[in-house]
Structure formats: C-alpha cells, structure tokens
KOLVEXNU-681226 format. One record per residue (C-alpha): residue in one letter; x, y, z. Coordinates in steps of 0.25 Angstrom, whole numbers, padded with zeros to 4 digits, always signed. Layout:
! KOLVEXNU-681226
AXYZ
...
***
This chain:
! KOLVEXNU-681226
X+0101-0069-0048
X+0108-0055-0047
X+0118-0052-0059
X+0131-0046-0056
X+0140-0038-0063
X+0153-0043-0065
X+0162-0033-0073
X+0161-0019-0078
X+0167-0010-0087
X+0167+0004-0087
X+0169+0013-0099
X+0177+0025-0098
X+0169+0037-0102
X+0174+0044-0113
X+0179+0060-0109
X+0164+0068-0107
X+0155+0057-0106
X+0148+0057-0093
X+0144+0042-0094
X+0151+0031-0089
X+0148+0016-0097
X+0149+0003-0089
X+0148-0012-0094
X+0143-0022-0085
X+0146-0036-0085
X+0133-0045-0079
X+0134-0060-0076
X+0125-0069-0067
X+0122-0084-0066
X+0111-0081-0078
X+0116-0070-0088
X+0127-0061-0091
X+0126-0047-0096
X+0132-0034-0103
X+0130-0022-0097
X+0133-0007-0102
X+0129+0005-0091
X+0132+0020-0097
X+0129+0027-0085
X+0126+0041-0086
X+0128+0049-0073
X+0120+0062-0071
X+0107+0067-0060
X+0102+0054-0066
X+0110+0042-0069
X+0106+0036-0081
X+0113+0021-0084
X+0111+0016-0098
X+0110+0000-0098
X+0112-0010-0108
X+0113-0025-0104
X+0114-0038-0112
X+0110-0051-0104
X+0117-0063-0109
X+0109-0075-0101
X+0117-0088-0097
X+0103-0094-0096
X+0088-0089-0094
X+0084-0080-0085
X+0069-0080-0084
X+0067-0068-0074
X+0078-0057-0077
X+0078-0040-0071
X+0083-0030-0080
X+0088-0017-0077
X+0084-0021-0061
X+0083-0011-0051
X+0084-0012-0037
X+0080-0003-0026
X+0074-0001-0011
X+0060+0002-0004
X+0059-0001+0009
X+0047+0008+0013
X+0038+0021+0009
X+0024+0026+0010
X+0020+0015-0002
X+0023+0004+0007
X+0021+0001+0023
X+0027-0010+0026
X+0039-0004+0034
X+0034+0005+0043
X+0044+0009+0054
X+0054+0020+0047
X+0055+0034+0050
X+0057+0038+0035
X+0044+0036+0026
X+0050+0031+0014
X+0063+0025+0013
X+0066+0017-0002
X+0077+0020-0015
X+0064+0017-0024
X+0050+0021-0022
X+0044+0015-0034
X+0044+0009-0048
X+0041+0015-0059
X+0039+0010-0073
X+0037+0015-0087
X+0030+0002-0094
X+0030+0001-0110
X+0015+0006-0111
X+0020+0019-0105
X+0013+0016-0091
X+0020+0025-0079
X+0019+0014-0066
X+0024+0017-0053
X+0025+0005-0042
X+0029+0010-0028
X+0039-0001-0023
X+0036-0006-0009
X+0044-0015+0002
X+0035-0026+0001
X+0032-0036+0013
X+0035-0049+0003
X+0043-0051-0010
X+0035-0042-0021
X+0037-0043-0037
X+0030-0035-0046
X+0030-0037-0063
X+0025-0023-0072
X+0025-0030-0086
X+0030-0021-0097
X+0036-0021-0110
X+0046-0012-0115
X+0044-0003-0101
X+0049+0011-0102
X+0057+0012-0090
X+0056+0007-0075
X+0063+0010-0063
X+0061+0015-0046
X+0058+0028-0043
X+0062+0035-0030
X+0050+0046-0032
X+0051+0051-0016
X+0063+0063-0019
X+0061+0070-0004
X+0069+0067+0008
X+0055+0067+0015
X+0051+0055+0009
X+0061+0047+0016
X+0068+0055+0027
X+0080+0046+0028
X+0092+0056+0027
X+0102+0044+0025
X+0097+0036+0015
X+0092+0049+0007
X+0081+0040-0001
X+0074+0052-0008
X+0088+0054-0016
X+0089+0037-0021
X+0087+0037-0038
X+0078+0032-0045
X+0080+0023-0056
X+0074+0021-0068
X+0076+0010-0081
X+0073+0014-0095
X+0073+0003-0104
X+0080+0006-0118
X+0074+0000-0128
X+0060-0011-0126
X+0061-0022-0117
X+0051-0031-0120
X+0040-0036-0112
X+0044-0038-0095
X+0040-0033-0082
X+0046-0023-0074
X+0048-0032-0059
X+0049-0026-0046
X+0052-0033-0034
X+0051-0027-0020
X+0056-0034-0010
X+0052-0033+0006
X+0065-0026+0015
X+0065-0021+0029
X+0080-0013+0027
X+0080-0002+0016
X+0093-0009+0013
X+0090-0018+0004
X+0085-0016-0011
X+0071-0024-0010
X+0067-0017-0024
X+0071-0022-0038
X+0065-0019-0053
X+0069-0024-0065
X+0063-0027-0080
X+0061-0041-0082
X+0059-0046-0097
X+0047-0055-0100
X+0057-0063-0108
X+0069-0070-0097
X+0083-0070-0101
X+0085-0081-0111
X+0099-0090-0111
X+0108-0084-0120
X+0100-0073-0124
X+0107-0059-0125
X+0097-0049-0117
X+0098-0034-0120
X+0092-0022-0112
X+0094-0009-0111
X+0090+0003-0103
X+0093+0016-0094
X+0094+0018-0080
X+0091+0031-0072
X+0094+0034-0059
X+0088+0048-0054
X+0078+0054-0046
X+0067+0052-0055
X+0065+0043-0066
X+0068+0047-0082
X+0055+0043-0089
X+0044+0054-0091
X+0034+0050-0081
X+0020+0058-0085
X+0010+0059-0075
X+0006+0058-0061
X+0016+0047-0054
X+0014+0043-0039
X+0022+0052-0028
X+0019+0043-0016
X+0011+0033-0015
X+0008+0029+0000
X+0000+0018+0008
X-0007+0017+0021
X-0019+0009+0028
X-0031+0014+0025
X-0044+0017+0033
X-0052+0004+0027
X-0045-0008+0036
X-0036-0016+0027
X-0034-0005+0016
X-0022+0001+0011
X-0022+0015+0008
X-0013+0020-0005
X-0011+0036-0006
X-0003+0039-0019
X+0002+0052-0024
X+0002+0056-0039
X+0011+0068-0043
X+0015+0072-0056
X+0009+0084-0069
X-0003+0074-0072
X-0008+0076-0057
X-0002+0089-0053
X-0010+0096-0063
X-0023+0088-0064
X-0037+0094-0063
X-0045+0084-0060
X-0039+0072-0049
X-0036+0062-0058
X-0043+0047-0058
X-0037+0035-0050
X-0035+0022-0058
X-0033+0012-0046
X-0034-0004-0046
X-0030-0016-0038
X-0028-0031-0042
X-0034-0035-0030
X-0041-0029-0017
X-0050-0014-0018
X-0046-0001-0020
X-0054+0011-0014
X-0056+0024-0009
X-0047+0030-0020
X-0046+0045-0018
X-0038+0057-0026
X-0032+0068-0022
X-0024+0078-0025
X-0009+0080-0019
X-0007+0095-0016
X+0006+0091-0011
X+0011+0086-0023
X+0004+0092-0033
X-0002+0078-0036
X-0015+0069-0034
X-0015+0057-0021
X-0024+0045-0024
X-0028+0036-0011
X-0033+0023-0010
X-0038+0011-0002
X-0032-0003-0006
X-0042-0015-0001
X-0033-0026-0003
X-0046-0036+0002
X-0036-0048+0006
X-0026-0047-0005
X-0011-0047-0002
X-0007-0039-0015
X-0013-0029-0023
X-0008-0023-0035
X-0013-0007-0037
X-0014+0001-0049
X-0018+0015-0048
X-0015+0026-0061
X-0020+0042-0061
X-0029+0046-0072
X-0038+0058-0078
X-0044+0062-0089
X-0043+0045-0091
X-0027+0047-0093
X-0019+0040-0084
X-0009+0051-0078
X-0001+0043-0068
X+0007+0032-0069
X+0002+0020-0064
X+0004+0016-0048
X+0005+0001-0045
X+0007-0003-0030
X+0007-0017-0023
X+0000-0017-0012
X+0003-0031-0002
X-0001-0034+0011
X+0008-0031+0021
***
C-alpha cells in the first residue's frame, strides 16, 4: 500500500526569507496524515519534516521517512556483467548511525532474488544512502552523469524508540527502475485511532551531514579467488584513522556461516589508506552475513562493513 498525497499548501515566504513552507495532505486505504516540509535550498537541501499519522485501522508493518533509490551494478556485486561502464547506480551504499553510536556501512547490491535486511536499533542517530564514487571515472557514462546523483541522508529529531532500519534490494535488469528502498520501521505498528508523530531532517548533498570519525570503506570489490569455490573480497579504507597510522591496523572479520581465510593487510598508496583481502568459503551455504571492523591499539577506528554475500 503506497500512500499518496492528495492536496498541498504552499506558504508564501515572508520578504528575506530563503525558505519556502509546504503542508501535505497524506490519505490511503489505512491512514491519513499531516504533513509540514520547510525546505531550505542552498549547495545542500536541507527538508525539515514533521508528520502526524492518523490510522483508519492498524497497520502492523509501516516505513518512515522511506527512501528509494537505484543499483544496478558495481565492483561489490557481479551479477551483471556485460556493461562497458564499471559502475553505474544513484546509491552506493547504506550508511547508518545506530543509537549506541556504532558507524555501519552496507554496500547495496542488485540481488538475483528478493533481499530484506532488518539493522535493530533504538533511537538511531541518522540513516541514509550514500553516493561515495565523486569521479567521472567511476562510472564513464557521460549521459547519465551518476558521479554528480545526491546523497541523502535522515536525521531524526527527537528519540524514536526501538525499531529496525529495513533495506530492501530488489533484483532489475534496466537501470530504469528504482529496486532500492529504506525506511525506519517502529517496533510498535500503527494502532487504530492512534495519532503517530515523527519528526526529522532530510539532506541532500554530495556527502552526508554527520561527523563520520575514522577510517570508512572507499571501495569494496569482489572477484573469484584462486581456491575453487571461493569469493574474493578486496576492500578499501580511507580516512585520518588510517592515513596516519603507524602500525597497520588489525582486522575484526566474522561470518554466520561458511570460513573466512587468508586475510591479508596492506597499505593503499593510492589513497593515502590501508586495503584488507579476503577469501570467503561459503562450504554449501546460500547466504552469509559478514562483518569486518579496523582496530589498533584495541580501538575500533573504522566503521563497521556488513555485506550479504548470496550465491549467484
């Protein structure tokens, strides 16, 4: 069920004020809702939100502040190959902010089946997909100019409880439909009759808002590896926590199923930064969950990598 709105009202700004107010008017089968956007334009939009659900009966499953997006291909994911351009997607990966303070980055892939994934939180900081590739060599399609696509990212305003942050990638063949959509889904449903309030700002930019300390992923990349059956994962870490580092930092790296081995770090001249390669033995399974984190001195430095691996 996909809400629409059915009315708006624009405010007219008042003489010097660069930001424009508009009030929404949501109705669907299940809920109706109050909208307010102030909409602030500069080099990033910023969208302050505040909606009030008013269900007509209960909603068990309901997405708040949803975002919608496109991957169709990239060097984290092989399953379409025939493309002259090496990457070609408006997002590259999630990134998430929990409420313990944790830095997660997902990379999103076109999967070959249906694929939902649930990050439990409470009271997360922020949320939102990232376009990190900024070069025109990353993508090499002078039409669709991919490298230039926002990023956007949602900051709650004020605590939202307990929930998970669901990400669903869906399998395409045509970098013309959407397959990618996030959203904050409350713990607690919508309740008949039950006013719901949230609030929160959106930002659309290059890069996102939140102070994001430490090494993050530039790349990640994946390729068969010389052991048959293996999966070889290459990712690169950039950032002041690696660019500086003495001593090559320790990898933190788990699976929920199959082996991992042959982890090997290094440092990235070419980015000022450190690469970590692995081998992946999946040993029959059809989906592993992977975990991987930088540390030194016993200090995590990096946020936290989490990849899907499926069989193909």
């Amino acid at each position: 069920e996909f809400p629409m709105f059915r009315a708006f009202w624009i405010e007219k700004p008042k003489a010097g004020t660069p930001e424009i107010t508009v009030h929404a008017l949501l109705d669907s089968p299940s809920t109706t809702g109050a909208y307010k956007f102030v909409i602030h334009p500069g080099e990033a939009t910023v969208m302050d939100i505040s909606a009030t659900l008013y269900p007509r009966k209960g909603v068990p499953h309901v997405g708040i502040a949803p975002l919608t997006s496109m991957f169709l291909h990239g060097p984290a994911e092989a399953r379409v190959q025939v493309d002259f351009r090496p990457e070609v997607h408006d997002s590259e990966g999630l990134a998430i902010w929990n409420g313990s303070g944790e830095l997660i980055w997902r990379p999103l892939v076109n999967p070959k089946t249906l694929q939902i994934s649930a990050f439990m939180d409470k009271d997360p900081k922020g949320f939102g997909l990232w376009q990190r590739g900024r070069s025109f060599d990353d993508f090499q399609d002078l039409e669709a100019n991919y490298e230039r696509r926002p990023s956007v990212w949602v900051e709650p305003k004020g605590t939202w409880g307990e929930g998970v942050i669901e990400l669903v990638e869906i399998p395409v063949d045509d970098e013309i439909h959407d397959n990618i959509a996030v959203y904050w889904k409350p713990a607690r449903g919508l309740e008949a009759s039950q006013p719901l309030t949230f609030d929160y700002r959106l930002h659309w930019a290059d890069n996102i808002p939140a102070a994001w300390a430490g090494a993050r992923v530039a790349k990640t990349r994946i390729g068969t590896a010389k052991t048959s059956g293996n999966v070889l994962f290459v990712i690169d870490f950039e950032g002041p926590a690696v660019k500086d580092l003495r001593d090559l930092p320790v990898v933190q790296l788990s699976a929920n199923s199959g082996s991992v081995a042959n982890v090997v770090v290094q440092r990235n001249p070419h980015i000022s930064g450190v690469r970590v390669a692995f081998e992946l033995s999946p040993d029959g399974s059809e989906l592993v969950e992977l975990r991987l984190a930088l540390q030194s001195v016993e200090q995590t430095i990096s946020e936290s990598w989490l990849y899907r691996w499926t069989k193909l």
